[in-house]
Structures are given as structure tokens and as C-alpha cells.
C-alpha positions in Angstrom: -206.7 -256.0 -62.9 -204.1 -258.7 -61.9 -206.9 -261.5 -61.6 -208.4 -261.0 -65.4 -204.2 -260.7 -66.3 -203.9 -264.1 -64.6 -207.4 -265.8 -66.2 -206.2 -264.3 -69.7 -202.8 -265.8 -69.3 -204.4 -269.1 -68.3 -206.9 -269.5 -70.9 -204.4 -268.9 -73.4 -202.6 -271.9 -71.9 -205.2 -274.2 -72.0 -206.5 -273.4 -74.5 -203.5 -274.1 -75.9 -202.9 -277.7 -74.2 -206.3 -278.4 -76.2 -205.7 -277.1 -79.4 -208.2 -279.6 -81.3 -212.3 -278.7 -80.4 -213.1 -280.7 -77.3 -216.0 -279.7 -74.6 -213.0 -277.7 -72.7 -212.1 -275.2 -75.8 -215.8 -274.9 -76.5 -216.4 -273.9 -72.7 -213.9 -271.3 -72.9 -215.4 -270.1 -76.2 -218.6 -269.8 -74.5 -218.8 -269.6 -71.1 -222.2 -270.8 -69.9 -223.5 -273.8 -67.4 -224.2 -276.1 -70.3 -220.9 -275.8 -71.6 -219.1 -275.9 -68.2 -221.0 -279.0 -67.3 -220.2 -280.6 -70.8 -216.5 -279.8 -70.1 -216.9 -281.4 -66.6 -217.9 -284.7 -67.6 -215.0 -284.4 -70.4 -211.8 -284.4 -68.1 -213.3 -286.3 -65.4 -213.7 -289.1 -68.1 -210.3 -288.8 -69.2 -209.4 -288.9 -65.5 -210.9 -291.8 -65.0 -208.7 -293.6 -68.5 -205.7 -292.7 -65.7 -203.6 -291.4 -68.7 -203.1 -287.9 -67.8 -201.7 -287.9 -64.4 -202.6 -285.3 -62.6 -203.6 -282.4 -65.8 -207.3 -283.4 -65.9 -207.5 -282.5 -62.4 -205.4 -279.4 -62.5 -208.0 -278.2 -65.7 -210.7 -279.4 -63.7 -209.8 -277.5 -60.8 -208.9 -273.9 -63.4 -212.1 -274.1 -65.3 -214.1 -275.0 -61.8 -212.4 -271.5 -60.3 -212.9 -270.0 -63.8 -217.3 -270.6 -63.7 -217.2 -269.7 -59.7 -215.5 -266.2 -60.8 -217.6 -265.8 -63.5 -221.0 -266.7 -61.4 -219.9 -264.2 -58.6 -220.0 -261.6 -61.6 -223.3 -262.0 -62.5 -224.3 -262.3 -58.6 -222.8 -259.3 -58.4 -223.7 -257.1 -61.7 -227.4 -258.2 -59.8 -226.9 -257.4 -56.2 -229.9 -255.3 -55.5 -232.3 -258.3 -56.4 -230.8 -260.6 -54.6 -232.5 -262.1 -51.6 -230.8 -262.1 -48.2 -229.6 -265.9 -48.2 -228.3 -265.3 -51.7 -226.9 -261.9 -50.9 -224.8 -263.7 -47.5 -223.9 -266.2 -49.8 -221.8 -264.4 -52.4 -220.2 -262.2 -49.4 -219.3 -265.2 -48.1 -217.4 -266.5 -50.7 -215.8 -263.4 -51.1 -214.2 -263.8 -47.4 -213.1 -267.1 -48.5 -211.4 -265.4 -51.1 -209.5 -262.7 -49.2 -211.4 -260.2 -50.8 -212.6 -258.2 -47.5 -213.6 -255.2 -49.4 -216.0 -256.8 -51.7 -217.4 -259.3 -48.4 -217.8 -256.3 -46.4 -219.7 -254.5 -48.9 -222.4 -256.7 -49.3 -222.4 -257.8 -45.3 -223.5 -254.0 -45.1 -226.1 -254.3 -47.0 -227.1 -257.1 -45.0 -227.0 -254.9 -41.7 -229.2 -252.3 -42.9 -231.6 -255.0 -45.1 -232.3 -257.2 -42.1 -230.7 -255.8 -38.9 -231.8 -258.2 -36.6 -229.9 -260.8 -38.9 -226.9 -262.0 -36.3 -225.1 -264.5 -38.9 -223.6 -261.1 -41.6 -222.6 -259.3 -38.8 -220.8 -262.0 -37.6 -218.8 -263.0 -40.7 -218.7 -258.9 -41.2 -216.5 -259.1 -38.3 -214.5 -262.1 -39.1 -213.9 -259.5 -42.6 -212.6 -257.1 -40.7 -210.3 -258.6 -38.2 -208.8 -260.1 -41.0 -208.5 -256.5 -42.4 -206.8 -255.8 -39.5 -209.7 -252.7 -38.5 -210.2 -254.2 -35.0 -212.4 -251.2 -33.4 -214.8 -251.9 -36.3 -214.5 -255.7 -36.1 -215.2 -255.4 -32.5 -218.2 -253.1 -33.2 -219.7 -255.7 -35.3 -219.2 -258.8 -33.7 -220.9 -257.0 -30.7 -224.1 -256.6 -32.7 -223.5 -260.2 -33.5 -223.8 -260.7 -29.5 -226.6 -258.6 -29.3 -228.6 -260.1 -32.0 -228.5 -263.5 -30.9 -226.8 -264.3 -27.0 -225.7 -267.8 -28.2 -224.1 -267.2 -31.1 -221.1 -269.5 -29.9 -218.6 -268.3 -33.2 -219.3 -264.5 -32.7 -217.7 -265.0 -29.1 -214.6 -266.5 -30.5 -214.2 -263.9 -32.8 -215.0 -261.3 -30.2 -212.2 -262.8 -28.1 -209.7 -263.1 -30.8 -210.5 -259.6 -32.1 -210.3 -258.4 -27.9 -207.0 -260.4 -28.1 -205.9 -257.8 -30.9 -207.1 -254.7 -29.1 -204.9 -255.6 -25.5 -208.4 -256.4 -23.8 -207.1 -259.3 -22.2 -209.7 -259.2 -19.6 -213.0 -259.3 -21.5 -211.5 -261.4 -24.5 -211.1 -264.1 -21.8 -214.5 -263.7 -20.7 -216.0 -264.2 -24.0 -213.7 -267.3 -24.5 -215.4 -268.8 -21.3 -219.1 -267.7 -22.6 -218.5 -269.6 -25.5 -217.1 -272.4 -23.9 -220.9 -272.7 -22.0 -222.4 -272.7 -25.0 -223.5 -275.4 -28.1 -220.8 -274.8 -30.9 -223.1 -275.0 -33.8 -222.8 -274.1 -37.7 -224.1 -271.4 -38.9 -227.1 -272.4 -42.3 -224.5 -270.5 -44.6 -222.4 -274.2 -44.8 -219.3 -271.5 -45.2 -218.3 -271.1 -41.8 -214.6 -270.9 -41.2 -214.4 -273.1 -38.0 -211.4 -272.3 -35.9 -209.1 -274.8 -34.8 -209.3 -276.3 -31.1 -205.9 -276.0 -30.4 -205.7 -272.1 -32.1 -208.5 -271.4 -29.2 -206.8 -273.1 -26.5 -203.7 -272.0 -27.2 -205.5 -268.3 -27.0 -207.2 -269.4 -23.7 -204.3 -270.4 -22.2 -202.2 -267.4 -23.4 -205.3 -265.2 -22.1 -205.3 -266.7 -18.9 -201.9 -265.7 -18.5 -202.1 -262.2 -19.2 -205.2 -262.1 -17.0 -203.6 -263.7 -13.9 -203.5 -261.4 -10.5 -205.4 -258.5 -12.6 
């Protein structure tokens, strides 16, 4: 409820800061491709006159979050004839929104669709460790394992989410697997890559805990 609150609120505003028709008022009149596109090419061209400071940007950026909310809707209101990529897609950008529930969702669909399928089980667990359900994260990241022995992420989140759960043991051990493995991204081009220094600071804390056990 908060999030159509926040869009009203803002569309009043600019709507407000462009009073007379331009493409932007006509956009949020009628909310379409065509018309987003048309609005687009209408702030980054008063951008570029270097008049306006930063405000075409910041409308740039609103009506840009504005269409991807309003495509994820229709993705959505459509789920069940979605195709897999498309289906890993959408859940994916709900992770990158903090909306867990709505990733996690779809990511099971994904599990029962196509099983064998290493990538939604992965980010399924990435979901829920940021949830803060680590039984279920780990459960998930370990068919991510089991699906594909080299998926180098899955590891790292297996040892973070190990971390969590005071298995200091085997979360260092699936540090060091993925240390002998290829880091490579995942097709989805939204993979969250965690910082070296996060996992080394988490290898080296690990090592300690593990030390004369």
C-alpha cells in the first residue's frame, strides 16, 4: 500500500513541476512504452541544454523506476506464461528490490518448473538468507550445489549462510571449494557479486573460529 501512496504522491509532484503538456505529463496520463520513450528523449534533451541542474535527471530516474514497476506488473498479472528465463528474470529483480517474498515466490516456481535448473535455487537462497530463514536458505543453496558442483556463487552463499547457522566448520570448507573454482557470472546479468574483501574478511574470521577444532 505504502509504495502506490509514494508513486501517487510523486506523480502529483511532477506532474505538478510540469504543469504545461510536455511528453512527461502525457506519459503519466498514459503510461505505455511509446509514451515513456517519448518522455525519455524529452529530459535527456533538456539535460543536455545544462539548464536544469540536476531535475531532469532526478525525473529521469522517477519516471524510469515508475515504467520498471509498472512492467513487473504486467510480468506479474502474466506469470503462468512466462518462460523460465523470463520468469528468473522478474524474481530477480524483485531481490534487487528487497522484496523476498515476491523473489521467492516465483524462484519456486522455478524449482518445481525446471528442477535441475541450479541458477533459481541459487538466488532462492541468496532471498532467504537475506530474510534471515537460514535452515531454508541453507536447504536451497544445497540443491544449488547439487545441481551444478561448480557453481562458484552458491558456495559463497552456502558459507555465508553456514556462517549464520554457527557451522563454522563446513562454511569454511565451502569458502575453500569456491576458492578452487572459476568465479563466473551467472546468464541472468543480475548477479549480486560479493565484495572480495566481505569474503576475506569471512575467511579469515572462519579460520579463526575453526582453529584447533
Amino acid at each position: 500500500m505504502k509504495k502506490y501512496v509514494f508513486i501517487t504522491l510523486g506523480l502529483l509532484a511532477l506532474a505538478f513541476c510540469f504543469a504545461e503538456e510536455s511528453p512527461v505529463t502525457l506519459y503519466l496520463q498514459n503510461q505505455n512504452l511509446e509514451t515513456f520513450q517519448q518522455a525519455v528523449n524529452y529530459l535527456i534533451k533538456i539535460d543536455q541544454e545544462g539548464e536544469s541542474g540536476m531535475q531532469a535527471k532526478l525525473n529521469l530516474a522517477y519516471i524510469s523506476n515508475l515504467e520498471s514497476l509498472r512492467l513487473m506488473d504486467l510480468a506479474k498479472a502474466d506469470i503462468e506464461n512466462l518462460k523460465p528465463g523470463e520468469r528468473f528474470a522478474l524474481a530477480n529483480l524483485y531481490l534487487e528490490m528487497d522484496k523476498y517474498d515476491d523473489a521467492i515466490d516465483i524462484y519456486n516456481l522455478l524449482n518445481e518448473a525446471t528442477p535441475k535448473w541450479s541458477c533459481p535455487w541459487r538466488h532462492k537462497g541468496e532471498a532467504l538468507y537475506k530474510s534471515g530463514n537460514y535452515e531454508a536458505a541453507k536447504k536451497s543453496l544445497e540443491m544449488a550445489i547439487e545441481t551444478n558442483k561448480e557453481h562458484y556463487d552458491a558456495y559463497l552463499w552456502y558459507a555465508k549462510t553456514l556462517y549464520e547457522l554457527k557451522d563454522y566448520k563446513n562454511a569454511l570448507k565451502a569458502l575453500e571449494t569456491a576458492f578452487d573454482l572459476t568465479e563466473e557470472l551467472e546468464d541472468s546479468g543480475f548477479d549480486q557479486v560479493i565484495p572480495e574483501e566481505e569474503i576475506n574478511q569471512l575467511y579469515q574470521e572462519l579460520q579463526k573460529l575453526t582453529q584447533n577444532k
